[in-house]
C-alpha positions as CSV (number, residue, x, y, z in Angstrom):
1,X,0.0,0.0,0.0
2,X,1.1,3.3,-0.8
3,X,2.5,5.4,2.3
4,X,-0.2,7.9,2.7
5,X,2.3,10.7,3.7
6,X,5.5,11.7,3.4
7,X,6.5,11.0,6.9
8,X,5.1,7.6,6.7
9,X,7.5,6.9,3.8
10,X,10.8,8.0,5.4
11,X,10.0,6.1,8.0
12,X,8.9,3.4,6.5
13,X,12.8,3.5,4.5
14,X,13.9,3.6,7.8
15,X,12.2,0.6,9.2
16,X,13.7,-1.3,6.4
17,X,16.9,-0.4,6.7
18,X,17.5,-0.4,11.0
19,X,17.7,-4.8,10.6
20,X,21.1,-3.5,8.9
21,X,22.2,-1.3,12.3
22,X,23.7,-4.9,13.8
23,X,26.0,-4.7,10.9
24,X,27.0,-1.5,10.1
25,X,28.2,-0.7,14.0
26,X,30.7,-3.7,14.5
27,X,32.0,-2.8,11.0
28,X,32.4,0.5,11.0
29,X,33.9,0.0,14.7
30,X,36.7,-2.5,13.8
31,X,37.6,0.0,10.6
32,X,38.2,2.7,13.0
33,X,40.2,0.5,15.2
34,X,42.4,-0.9,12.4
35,X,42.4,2.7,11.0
36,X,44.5,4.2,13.9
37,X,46.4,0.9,14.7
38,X,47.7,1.7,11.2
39,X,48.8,5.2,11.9
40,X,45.8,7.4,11.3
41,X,44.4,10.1,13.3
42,X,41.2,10.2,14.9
43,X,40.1,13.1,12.7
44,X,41.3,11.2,10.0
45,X,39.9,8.4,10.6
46,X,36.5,10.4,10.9
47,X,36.6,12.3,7.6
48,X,38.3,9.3,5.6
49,X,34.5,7.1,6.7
50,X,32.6,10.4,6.1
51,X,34.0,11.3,2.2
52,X,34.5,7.5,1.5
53,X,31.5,6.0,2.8
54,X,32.3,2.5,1.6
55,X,33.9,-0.2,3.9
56,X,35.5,-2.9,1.8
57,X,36.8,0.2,-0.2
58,X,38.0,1.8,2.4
59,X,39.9,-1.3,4.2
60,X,41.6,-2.6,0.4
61,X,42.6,1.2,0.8
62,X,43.9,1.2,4.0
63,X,46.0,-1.5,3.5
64,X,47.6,-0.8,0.3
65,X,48.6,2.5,1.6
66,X,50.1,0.7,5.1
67,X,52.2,-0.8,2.5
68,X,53.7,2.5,0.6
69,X,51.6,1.7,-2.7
70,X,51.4,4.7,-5.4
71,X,48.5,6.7,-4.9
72,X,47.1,6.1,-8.6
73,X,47.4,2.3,-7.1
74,X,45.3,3.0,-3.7
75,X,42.5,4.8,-6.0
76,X,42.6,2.2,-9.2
77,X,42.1,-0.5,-6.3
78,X,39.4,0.9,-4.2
79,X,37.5,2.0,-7.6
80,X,37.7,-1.7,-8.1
81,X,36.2,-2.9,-4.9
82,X,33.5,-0.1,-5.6
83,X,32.4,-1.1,-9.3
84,X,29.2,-2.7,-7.9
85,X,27.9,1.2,-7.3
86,X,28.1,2.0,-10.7
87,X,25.5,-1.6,-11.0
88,X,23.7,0.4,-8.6
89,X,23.5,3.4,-9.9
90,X,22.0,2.1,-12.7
91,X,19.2,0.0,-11.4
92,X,18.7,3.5,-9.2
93,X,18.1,5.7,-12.6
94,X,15.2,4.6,-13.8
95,X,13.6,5.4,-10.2
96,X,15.4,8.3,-9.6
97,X,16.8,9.8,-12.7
98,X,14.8,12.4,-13.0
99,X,15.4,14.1,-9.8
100,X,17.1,17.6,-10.0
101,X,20.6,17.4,-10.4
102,X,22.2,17.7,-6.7
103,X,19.1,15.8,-5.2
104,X,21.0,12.7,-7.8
105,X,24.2,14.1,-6.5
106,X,23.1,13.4,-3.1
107,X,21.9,10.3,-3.8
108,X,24.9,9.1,-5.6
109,X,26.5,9.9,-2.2
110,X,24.0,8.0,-0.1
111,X,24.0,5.0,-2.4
112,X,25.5,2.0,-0.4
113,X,24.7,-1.5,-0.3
114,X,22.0,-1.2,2.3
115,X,20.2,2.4,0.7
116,X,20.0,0.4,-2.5
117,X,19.0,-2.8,-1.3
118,X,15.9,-1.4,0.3
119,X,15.1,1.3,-1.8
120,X,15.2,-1.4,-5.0
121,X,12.9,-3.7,-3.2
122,X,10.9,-1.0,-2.3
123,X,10.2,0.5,-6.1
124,X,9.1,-3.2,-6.9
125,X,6.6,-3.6,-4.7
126,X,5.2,-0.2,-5.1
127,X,5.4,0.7,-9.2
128,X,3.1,3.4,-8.2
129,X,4.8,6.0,-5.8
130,X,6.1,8.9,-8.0
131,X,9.5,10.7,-7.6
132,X,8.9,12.6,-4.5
133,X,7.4,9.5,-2.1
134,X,10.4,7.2,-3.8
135,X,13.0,9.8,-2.7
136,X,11.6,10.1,0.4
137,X,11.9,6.3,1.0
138,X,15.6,6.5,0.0
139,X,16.4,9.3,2.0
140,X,15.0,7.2,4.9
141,X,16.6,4.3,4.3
142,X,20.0,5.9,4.9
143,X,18.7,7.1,7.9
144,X,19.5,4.4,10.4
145,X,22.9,3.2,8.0
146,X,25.3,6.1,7.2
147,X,25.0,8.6,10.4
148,X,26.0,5.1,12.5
149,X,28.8,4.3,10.1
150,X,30.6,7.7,10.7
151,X,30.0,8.0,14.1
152,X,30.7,3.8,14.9
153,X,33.6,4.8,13.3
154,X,34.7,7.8,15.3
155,X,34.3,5.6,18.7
156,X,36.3,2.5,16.9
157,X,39.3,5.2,16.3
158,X,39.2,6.5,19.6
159,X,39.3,3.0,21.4
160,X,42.0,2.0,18.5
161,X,44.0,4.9,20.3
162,X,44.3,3.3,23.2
163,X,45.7,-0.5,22.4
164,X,48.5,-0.3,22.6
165,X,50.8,-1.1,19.9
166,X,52.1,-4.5,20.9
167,X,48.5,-5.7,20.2
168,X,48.4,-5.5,16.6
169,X,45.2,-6.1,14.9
170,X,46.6,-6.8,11.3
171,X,44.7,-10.1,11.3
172,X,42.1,-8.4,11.1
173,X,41.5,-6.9,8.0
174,X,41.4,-10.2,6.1
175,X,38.7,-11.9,8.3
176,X,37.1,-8.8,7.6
177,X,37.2,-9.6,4.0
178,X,36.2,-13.3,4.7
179,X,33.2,-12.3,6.5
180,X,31.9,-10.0,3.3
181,X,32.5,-12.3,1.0
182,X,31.3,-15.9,2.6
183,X,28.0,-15.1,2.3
184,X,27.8,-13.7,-0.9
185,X,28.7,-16.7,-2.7
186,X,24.8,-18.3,-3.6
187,X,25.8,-18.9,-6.9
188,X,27.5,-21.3,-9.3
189,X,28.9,-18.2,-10.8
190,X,29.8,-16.3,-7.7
191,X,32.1,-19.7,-6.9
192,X,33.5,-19.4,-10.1
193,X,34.4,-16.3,-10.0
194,X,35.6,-16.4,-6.2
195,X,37.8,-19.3,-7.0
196,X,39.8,-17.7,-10.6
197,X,40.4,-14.8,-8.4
198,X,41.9,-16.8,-5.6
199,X,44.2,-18.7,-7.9
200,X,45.3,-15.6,-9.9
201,X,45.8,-12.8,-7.0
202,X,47.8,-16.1,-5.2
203,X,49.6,-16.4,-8.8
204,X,50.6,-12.7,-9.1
205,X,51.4,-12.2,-5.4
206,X,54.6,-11.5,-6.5
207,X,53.9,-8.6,-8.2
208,X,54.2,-4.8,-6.1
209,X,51.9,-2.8,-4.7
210,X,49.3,-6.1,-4.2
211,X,48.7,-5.4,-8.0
212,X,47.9,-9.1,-7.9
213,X,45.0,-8.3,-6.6
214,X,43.4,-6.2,-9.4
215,X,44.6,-9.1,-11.7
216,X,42.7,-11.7,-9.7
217,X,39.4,-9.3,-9.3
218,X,39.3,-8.6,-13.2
219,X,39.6,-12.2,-13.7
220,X,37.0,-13.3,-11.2
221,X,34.3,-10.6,-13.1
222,X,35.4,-12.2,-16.3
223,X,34.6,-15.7,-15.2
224,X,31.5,-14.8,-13.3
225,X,29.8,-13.1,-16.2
226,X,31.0,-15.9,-18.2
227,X,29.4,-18.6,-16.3
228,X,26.3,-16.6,-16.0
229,X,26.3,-16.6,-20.1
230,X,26.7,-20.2,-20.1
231,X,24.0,-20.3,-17.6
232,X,21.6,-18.6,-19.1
233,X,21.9,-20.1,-22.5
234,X,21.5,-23.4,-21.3
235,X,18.0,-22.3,-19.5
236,X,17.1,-21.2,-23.1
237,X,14.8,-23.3,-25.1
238,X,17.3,-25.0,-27.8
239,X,20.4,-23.1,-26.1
240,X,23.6,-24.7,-26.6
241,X,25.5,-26.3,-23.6
């Protein structure tokens, strides 16, 4: 049913979205923690979460730059990691696209996993809410999401201040990366992919900068939208296998 005010559709944007709160805290804590456990300020930390707003990003970031890598490397990676936005962003257009130009600015900004996720759903359920009510559900859904990243990040840098530094918490940025990706892997395709870009970021390890990485990652998207091809041809009637 369509929200019969505005008020009842942000908060409605916000109802879907809180489930995501047990998250978002816990992550955006343990970035702030590794954050100044690799040098960074608390400030830093702060504004790096509050320009970036993207946690895998920001962590494959972090990392590379613990490690001395160019800066045309640090960006090149993290614009990797974040590819799935621009996937976003277009799903989002046909919805939103014809929003005034900084209200899509701002929503470029606000797009995350969780804002799109809802707001997607959202749009499908309800194919008749106009422009305004399916902002307004947006908007809401990044209520409960990106104030709590910034500011979960803020107290994880401020605790990260005082461990001392003879308890390291390296380790932790690649359970971090274990715990996005385990669950994400539903797919014949996503397993695929997974496992090429495994064996070819292990292959080019010895390459600098980690540039391995973007070798298996490239890779992996190859294979995945491969195996999805293969897929879906086969599901055809008379597809070849």
């Amino acid at each position: 049913m369509l929200p019969a005010t505005d008020n009842s559709a942000f908060w409605l944007g916000v109802r879907s979205a809180a489930p995501f709160i047990l998250v978002v805290v816990p992550f955006a804590m343990l970035f702030g923690v590794v954050a100044t456990e690799a040098g960074f300020t608390v400030m830093e930390t702060f504004v790096f979460s509050a320009t970036v707003v993207a946690g895998a990003a920001q962590f494959t970031a972090l990392q590379l730059m613990q490690e001395q890598a160019p800066t045309f490397i640090v960006l090149v990676s993290a614009l990797a990691v974040n590819l799935r936005l621009a996937m976003y962003s277009a799903a989002l257009t046909p919805h939103l696209g014809a929003a005034p130009f900084w209200t899509r600015a701002l929503v470029a900004y606000l797009t995350v996993d969780q804002s799109y996720a809802c707001s997607v759903a959202a749009y499908e359920r309800h194919p008749d809410w106009d422009l305004r009510t399916k902002l307004i559900f947006f908007f809401g859904s990044c209520a409960p999401v990106l104030p709590l990243w910034m500011l979960a990040s803020l107290a994880g840098a401020m605790i990260g201040e005082a461990i001392p530094p003879e308890f390291a918490l390296d380790f932790a940025v690649p359970i971090t990366f274990l715990a996005i990706i385990a669950p994400m892997l539903r797919t014949l395709a996503h397993v695929a992919a997974a496992f090429v870009a495994v064996v070819l970021a292990l292959s080019f390890a010895w390459l600098p900068f980690n540039l391995g990485l973007l070798v298996g990652g490239l890779g992996g998207m190859m294979t995945g939208a491969q195996v999805e091809v293969m897929l879906e041809r086969r599901l055809k009637p008379g597809g070849r296998p």
